[in-house]
C-alpha positions as CSV (number, residue, x, y, z in Angstrom):
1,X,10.7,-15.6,4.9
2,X,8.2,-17.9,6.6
3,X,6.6,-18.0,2.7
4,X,8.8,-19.1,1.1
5,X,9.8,-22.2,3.6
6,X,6.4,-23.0,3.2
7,X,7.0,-22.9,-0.8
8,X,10.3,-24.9,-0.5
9,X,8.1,-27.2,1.5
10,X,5.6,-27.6,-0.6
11,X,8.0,-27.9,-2.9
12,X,9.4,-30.7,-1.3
13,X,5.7,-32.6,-0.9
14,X,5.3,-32.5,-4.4
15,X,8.2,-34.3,-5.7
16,X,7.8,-37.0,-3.5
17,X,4.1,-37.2,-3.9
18,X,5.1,-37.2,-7.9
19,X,7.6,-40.1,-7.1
20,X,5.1,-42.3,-4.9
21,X,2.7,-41.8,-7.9
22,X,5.1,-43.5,-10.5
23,X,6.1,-46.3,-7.9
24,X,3.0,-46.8,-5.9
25,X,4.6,-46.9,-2.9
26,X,3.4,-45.3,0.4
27,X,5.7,-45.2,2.7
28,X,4.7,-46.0,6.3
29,X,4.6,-44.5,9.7
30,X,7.5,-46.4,11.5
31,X,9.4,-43.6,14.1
32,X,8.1,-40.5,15.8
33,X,10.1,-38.8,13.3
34,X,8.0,-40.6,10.8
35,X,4.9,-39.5,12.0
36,X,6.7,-35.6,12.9
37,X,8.1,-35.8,9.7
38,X,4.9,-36.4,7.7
39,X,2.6,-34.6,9.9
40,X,5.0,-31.1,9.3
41,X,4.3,-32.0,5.3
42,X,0.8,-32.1,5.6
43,X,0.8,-28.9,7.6
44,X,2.4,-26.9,5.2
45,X,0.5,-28.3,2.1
46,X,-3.1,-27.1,3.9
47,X,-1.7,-24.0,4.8
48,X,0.1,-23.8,1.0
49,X,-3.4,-24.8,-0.3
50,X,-5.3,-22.2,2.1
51,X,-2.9,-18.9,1.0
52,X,-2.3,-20.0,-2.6
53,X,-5.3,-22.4,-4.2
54,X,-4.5,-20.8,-7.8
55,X,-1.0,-22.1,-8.1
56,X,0.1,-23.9,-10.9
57,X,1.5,-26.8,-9.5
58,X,3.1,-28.0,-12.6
59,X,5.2,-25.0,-12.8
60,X,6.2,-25.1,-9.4
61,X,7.3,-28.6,-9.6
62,X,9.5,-26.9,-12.7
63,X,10.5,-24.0,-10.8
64,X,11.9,-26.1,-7.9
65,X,13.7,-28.5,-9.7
66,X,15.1,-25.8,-11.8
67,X,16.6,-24.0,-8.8
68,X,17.7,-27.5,-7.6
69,X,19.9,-27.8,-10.2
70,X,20.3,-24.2,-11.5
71,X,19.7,-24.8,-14.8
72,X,17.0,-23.2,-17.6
73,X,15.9,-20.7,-14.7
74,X,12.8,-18.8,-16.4
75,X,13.2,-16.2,-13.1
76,X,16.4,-14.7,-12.0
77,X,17.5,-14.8,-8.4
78,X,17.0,-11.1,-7.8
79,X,13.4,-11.0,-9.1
80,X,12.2,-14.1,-7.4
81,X,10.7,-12.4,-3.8
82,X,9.6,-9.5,-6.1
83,X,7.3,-12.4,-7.8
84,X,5.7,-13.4,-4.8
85,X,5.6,-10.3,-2.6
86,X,3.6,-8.5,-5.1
87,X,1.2,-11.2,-5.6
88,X,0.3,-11.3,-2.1
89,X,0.4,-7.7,-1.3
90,X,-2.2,-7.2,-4.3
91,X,-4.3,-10.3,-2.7
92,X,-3.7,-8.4,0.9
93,X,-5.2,-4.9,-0.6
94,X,-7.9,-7.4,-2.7
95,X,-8.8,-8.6,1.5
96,X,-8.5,-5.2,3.0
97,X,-10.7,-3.3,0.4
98,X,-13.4,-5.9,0.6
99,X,-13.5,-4.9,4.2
100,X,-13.3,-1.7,4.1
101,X,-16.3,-1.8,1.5
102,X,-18.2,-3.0,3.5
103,X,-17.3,-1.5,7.0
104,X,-17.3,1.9,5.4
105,X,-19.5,2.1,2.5
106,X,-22.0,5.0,3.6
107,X,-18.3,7.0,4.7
108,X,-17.2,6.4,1.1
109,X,-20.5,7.6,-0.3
110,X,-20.4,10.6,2.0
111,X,-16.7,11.1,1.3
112,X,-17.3,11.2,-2.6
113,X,-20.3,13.7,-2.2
114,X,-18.6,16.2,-0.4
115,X,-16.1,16.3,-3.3
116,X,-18.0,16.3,-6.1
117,X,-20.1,18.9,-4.7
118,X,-16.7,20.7,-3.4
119,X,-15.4,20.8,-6.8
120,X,-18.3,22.7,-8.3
121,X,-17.4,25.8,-5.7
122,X,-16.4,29.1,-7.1
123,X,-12.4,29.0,-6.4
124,X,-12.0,25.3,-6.2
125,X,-9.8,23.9,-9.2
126,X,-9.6,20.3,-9.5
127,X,-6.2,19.0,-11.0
128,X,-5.9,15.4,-13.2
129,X,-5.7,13.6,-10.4
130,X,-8.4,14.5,-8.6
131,X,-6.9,17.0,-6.1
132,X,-8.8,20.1,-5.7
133,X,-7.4,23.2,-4.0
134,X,-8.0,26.6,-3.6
135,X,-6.2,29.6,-3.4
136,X,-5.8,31.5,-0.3
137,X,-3.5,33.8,-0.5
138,X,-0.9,33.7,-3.5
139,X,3.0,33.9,-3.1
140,X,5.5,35.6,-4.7
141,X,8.7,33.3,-4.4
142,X,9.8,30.7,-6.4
143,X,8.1,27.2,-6.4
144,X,10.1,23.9,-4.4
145,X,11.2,21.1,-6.3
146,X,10.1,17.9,-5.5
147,X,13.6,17.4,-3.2
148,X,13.5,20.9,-2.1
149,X,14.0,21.1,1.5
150,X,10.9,23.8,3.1
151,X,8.9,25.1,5.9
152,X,5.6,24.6,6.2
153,X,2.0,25.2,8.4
154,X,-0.1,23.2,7.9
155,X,-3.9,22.5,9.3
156,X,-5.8,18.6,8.6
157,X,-9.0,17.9,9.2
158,X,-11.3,15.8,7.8
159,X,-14.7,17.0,5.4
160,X,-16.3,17.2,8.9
161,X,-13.8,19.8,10.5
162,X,-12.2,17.2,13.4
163,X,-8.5,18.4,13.3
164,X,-6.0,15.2,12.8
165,X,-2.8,17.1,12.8
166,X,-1.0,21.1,13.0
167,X,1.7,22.7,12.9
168,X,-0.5,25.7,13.7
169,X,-2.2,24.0,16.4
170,X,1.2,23.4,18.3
171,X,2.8,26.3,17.1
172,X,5.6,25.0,15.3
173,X,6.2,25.3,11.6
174,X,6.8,22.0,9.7
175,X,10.3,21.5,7.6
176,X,11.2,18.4,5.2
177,X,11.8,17.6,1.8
178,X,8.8,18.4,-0.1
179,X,7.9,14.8,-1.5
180,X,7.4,13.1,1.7
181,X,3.7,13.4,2.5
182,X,1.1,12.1,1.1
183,X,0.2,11.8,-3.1
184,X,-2.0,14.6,-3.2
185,X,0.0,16.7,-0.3
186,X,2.9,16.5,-2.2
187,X,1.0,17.4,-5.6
188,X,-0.2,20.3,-4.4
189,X,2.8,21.8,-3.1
190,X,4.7,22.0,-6.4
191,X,2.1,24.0,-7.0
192,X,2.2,26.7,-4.8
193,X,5.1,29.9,-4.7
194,X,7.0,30.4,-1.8
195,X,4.6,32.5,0.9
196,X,1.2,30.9,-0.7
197,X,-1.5,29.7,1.4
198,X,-3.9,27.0,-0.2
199,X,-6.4,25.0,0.6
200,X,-6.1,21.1,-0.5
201,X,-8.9,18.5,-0.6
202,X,-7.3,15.0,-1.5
203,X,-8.9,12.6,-2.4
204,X,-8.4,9.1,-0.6
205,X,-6.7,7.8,-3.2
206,X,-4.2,10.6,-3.3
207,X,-4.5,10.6,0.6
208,X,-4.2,7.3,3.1
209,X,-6.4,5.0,1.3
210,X,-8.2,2.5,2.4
211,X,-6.1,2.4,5.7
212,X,-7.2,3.1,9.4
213,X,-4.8,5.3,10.2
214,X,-6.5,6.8,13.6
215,X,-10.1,7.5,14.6
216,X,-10.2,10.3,12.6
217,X,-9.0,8.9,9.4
218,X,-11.0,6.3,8.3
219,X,-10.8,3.9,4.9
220,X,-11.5,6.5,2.1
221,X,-11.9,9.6,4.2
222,X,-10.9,12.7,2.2
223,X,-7.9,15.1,3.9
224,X,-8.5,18.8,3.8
225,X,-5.3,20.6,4.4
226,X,-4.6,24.6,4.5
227,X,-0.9,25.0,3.7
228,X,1.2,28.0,4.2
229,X,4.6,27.5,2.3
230,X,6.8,29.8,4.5
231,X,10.1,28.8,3.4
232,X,12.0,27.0,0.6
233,X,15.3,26.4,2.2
234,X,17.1,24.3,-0.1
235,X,16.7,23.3,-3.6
């Protein structure tokens, strides 16, 4: 919301600044709300030219004046947050994964060794997307559906063994749809028959990604799970 009064501001700023550039007048400073008033535009336009240098300021001179007068819109209403909250939450990922680079570039490197090496192990099957698992014990039920309703135990670590969450641990089994974790978590339980027991090793791009999420896991750490599917309960 703050975004876009600072577009609609912007906005603003250019038309007039294209409207004093055809007349040549520059309007002075007379009242405090003169000086407010032009002071609040030249706040927005740094702060406008600070989160958004690439803009195409011819367009968005068109764009606001054709949502002034709602005519030959290029962008319907509905689609016009979904415009500019993708662009900045692929420039925020851009920010975060340049830091994470370079906060946690030996941790990647580590991280990607233990699964290429992990993936040449005798048991360890590595699917499409880059989840490996391995069979503990097989089941003999049927296998949940992606909105199948189960109980599970599970046990997370990290490649180094430090435990960041289990149902074993506190003794009490786990039940929820089963497309509610994780990419690579939820991957590998479609795989499994009701009463397996397998070992997952996901990736961090099928895992958390480049997020902190606690001590534990770090940008790009790789989640080892094993999961006992106990239960489908509903399909």
């Amino acid at each position: 919301m703050r975004l876009l009064k600072c577009f609609t501001v912007f906005a603003v700023i250019i038309s007039l600044n294209s409207c004093q550039n055809s007349s040549g007048d520059v309007k002075s400073l007379e009242t405090e709300i003169d000086s407010v008033s032009y002071a609040l535009g030249m706040d927005m336009a740094y702060k406008i030219k600070q989160n958004f240098k690439y803009a195409d300021y011819n367009l968005f001179l068109q764009g606001f004046k054709n949502a002034a007068d709602s005519t030959n819109l290029l962008i319907e209403n509905k689609d016009i947050s979904v415009f500019i909250t993708r662009y900045f939450q692929k420039q925020l990922e851009k920010r975060q994964e340049a830091i994470a680079e370079k906060n946690f570039a030996e941790f990647k490197v580590a991280n990607e060794k233990f699964l290429e090496e992990n993936k040449k192990k005798e048991g360890v099957i590595t699917t499409k997307s880059g989840l490996q698992y391995k069979v503990i014990k097989e089941g003999t039920g049927k296998k949940p559906k992606p909105t199948s309703k189960i109980k599970i135990n599970y046990h997370g670590t990290n490649i180094n063994g430090d435990v960041f969450d289990s149902t074993v641990e506190r003794g009490t089994p786990y039940v929820s749809k089963a497309n509610v974790f994780v990419k690579g978590f939820n991957e590998g339980l479609l795989l499994m028959n009701e009463g397996a027991k397998y070992k997952f090793f996901i990736p961090y791009d099928l895992g958390y990604g480049i997020r902190q999420r606690s001590a534990i896991i770090k940008p790009y750490t790789t989640l080892v799970f094993e999961v006992e599917l106990l239960e489908i309960q509903e399909e």
